[in-house]
C-alpha positions in Angstrom: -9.6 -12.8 -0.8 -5.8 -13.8 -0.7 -3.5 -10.7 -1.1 0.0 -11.0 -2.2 2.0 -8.2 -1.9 5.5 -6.9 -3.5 8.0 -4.8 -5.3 9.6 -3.8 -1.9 13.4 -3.5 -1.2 16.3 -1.0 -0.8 16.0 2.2 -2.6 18.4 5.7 -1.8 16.7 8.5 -0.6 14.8 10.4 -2.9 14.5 7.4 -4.7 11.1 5.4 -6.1 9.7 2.3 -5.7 6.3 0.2 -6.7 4.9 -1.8 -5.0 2.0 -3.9 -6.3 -0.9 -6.5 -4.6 -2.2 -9.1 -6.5 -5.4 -10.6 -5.1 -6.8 -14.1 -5.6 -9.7 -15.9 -4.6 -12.3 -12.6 -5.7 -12.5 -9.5 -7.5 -11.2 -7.0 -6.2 -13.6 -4.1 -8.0 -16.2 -4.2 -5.3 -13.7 -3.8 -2.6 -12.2 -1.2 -1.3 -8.5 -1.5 -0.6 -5.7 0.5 1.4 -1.6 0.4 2.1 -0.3 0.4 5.5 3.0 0.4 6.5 4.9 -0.6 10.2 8.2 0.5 11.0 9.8 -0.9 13.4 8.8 -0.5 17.2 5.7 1.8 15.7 2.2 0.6 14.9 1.1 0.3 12.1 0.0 3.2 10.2 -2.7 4.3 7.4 -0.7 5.1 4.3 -3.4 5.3 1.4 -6.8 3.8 0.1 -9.2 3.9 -2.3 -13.2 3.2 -1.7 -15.6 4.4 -4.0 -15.4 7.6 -2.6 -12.7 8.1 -3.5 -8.8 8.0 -2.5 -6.8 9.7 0.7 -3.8 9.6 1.6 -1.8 10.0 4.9 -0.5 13.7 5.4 3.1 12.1 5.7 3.0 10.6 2.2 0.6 13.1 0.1 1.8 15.0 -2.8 4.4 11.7 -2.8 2.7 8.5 -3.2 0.2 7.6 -5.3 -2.7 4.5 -5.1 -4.0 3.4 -8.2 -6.2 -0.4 -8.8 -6.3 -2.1 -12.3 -9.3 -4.5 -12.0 -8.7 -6.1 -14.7 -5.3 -7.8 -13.2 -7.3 -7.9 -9.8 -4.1 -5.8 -8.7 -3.5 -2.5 -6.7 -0.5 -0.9 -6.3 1.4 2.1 -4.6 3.7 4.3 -6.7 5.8 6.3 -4.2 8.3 8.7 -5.0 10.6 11.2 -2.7 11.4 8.8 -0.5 13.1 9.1 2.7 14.4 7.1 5.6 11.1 7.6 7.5 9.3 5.6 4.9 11.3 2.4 5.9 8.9 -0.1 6.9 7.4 -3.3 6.3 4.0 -2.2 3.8 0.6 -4.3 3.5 -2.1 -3.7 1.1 -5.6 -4.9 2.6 -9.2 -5.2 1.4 -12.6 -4.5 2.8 -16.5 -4.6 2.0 -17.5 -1.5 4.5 -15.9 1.7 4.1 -12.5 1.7 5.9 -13.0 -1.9 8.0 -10.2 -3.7 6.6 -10.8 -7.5 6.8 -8.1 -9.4 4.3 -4.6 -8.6 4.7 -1.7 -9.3 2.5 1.9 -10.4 4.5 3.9 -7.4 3.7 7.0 -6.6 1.4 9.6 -4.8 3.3 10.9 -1.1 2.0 13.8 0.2 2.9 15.3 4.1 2.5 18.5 5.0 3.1 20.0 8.2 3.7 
């Protein structure tokens, strides 16, 4: 599976952004997939996924971002509102077979908050 991620860039805080994955290669709909994110000098973090079991999300961003998949256009995105400057990162959607073992990884869009 190839992922392609986007729809980052520079957004006020407060502010919204989407940012979508488009896979290639396979379907997506037996995966599971996740976001990450890495700021800078941090490592990367969990952000949100979506297995069969369901979807989590990190405390940090719940009640403010949103994962949703659209199998159809082999896509998932991440809808995330309220931003602020501690969402600034570079994010990366990946995909996995095995509950939470991620094993494709997209390059990352970068997201950026100001204050």
């Amino acid at each position: 599976v190839q992922l392609q991620a986007s729809g980052g860039g520079l957004v006020q805080a407060g502010g919204s952004l989407t940012l979508s994955c488009t896979a290639s290669g396979r379907s997506i709909s037996t995966y599971g997939m996740g976001w990450f994110r890495q700021a800078p000098g941090k490592e990367r973090e969990f952000v949100a996924n979506d297995w069969n079991s369901g979807r989590t999300y990190a405390d940090s961003v719940k009640g403010r971002f949103t994962i949703s998949r659209d199998n159809g256009k082999n896509a998932v995105y991440l809808q995330m509102n309220s931003l602020k400057p501690e969402d600034t990162a570079v994010y990366y959607c990946a995909a996995g077979t095995v509950p939470y073992l991620y094993v494709f990884w997209g390059q990352g869009t970068q997201v950026t908050v100001s204050s």
